[in-house]
Kinemage of the C-alpha trace (Angstrom):
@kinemage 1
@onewidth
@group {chain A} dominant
@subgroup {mainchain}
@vectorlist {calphas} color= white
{ca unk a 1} P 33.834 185.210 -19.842
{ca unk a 2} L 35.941 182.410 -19.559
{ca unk a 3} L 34.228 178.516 -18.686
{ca unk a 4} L 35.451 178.645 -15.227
{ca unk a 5} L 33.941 182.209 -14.152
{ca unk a 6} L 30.253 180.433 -16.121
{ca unk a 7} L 30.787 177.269 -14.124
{ca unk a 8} L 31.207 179.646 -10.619
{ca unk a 9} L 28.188 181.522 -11.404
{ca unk a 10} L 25.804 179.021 -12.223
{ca unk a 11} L 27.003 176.981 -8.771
{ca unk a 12} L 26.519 180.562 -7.563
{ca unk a 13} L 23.118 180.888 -8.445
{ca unk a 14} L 22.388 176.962 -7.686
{ca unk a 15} L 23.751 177.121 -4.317
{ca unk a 16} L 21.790 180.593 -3.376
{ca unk a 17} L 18.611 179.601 -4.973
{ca unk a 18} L 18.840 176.124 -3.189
{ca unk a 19} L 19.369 177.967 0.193
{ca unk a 20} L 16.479 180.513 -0.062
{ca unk a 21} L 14.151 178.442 -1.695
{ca unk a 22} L 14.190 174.942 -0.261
{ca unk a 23} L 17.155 174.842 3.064
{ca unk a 24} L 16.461 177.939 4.938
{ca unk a 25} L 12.487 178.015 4.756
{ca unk a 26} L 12.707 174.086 5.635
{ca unk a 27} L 14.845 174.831 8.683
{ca unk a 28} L 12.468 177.527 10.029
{ca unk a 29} L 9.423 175.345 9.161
{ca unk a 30} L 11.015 172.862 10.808
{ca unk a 31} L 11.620 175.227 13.888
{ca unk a 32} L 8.386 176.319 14.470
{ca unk a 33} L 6.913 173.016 14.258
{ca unk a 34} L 9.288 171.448 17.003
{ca unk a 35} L 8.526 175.218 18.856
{ca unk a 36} L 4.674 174.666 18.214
{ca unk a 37} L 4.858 171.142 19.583
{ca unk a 38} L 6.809 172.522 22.661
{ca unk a 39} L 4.188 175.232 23.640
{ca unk a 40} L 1.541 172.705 22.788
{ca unk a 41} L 2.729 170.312 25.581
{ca unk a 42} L 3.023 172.899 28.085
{ca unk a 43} L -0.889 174.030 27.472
{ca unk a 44} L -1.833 170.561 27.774
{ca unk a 45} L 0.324 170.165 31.094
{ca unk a 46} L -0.603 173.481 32.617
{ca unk a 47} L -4.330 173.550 31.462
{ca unk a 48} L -4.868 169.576 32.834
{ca unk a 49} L -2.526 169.661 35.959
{ca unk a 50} L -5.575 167.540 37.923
{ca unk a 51} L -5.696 164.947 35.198
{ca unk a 52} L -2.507 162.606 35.187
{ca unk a 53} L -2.806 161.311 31.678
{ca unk a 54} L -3.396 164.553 30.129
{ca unk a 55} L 0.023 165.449 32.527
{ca unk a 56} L 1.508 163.043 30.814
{ca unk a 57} L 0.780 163.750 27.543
{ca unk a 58} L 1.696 167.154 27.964
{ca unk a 59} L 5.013 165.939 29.104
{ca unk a 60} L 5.709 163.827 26.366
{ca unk a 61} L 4.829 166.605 23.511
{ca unk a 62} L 7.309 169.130 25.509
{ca unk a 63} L 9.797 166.346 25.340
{ca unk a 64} L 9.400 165.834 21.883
{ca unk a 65} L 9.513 169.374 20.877
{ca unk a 66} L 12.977 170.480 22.880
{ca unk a 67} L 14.398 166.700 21.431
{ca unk a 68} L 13.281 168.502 17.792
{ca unk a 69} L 14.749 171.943 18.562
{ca unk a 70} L 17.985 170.539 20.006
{ca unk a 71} L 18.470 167.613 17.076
{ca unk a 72} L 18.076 170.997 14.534
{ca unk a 73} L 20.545 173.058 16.341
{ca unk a 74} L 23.028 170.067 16.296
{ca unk a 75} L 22.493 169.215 12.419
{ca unk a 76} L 22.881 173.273 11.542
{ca unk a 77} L 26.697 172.960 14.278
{ca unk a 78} L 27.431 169.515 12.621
{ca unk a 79} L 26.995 171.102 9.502
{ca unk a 80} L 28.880 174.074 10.113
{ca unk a 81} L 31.940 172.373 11.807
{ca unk a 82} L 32.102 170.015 8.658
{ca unk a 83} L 31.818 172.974 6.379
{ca unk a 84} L 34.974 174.581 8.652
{ca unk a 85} L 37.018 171.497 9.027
{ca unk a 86} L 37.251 170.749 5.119
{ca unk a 87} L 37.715 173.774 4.544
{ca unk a 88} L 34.478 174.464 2.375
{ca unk a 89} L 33.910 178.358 3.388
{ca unk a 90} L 36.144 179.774 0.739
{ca unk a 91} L 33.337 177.698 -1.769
{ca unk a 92} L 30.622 178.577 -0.496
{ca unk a 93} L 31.207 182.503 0.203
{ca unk a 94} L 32.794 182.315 -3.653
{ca unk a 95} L 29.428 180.304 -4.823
{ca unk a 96} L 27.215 183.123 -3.323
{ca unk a 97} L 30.013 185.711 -4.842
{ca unk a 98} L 31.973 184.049 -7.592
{ca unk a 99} L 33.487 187.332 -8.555
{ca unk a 100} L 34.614 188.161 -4.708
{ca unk a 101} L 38.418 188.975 -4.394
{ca unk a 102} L 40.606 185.641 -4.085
{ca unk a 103} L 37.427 183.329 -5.803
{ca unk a 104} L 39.148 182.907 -8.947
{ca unk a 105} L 40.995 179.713 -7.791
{ca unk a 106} L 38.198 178.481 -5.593
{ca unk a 107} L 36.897 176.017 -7.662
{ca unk a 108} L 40.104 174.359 -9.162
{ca unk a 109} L 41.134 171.082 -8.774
{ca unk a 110} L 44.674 170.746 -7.525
């Protein structure tokens, strides 16, 4: 096994271990919180719709959660768009498959 097809497959590994074990259960943590925070506000706004501080309190935590949700959603596009635009896929598909067809080049420097 030649140095390059080592160096693929431990970036490989580092990249998918990095995903499932800190990225992806972050995001979804992350998610639910924001979602929590979003049904949280609307029991406080339905359950106290005589008291008008309570109203607004509800208001604010549904605020909060949606500005949560929709900052995620635009990191995880921003993300995405950067990964398209430089022209990163190739890398990352050949870092979760270094021995895919065409990933043999996919790390060299030109």
């Amino acid at each position: 096994m030649s140095p390059q097809e080592i160096a693929a497959k431990e970036a490989g590994n580092f990249v998918a271990k990095l995903n499932d074990i800190i990225l992806f259960p972050l995001i979804g943590l992350l998610s639910g919180i924001a979602f929590l925070v979003f049904l949280y506000g609307c029991a406080v706004y339905i359950l106290n719709s005589n008291n008008e501080t309570a109203r607004t309190k509800g208001k604010d935590h549904i605020t909060y959660g949606i500005i949560g949700l929709v900052i995620m959603v635009s990191a995880y596009g921003l993300l995405t768009i950067a990964v398209n635009t430089f022209g990163l896929g190739k890398q990352l598909d050949c870092a979760n498959d270094p021995f895919a067809s065409g990933c043999s080049n996919a790390f060299k420097i030109k």
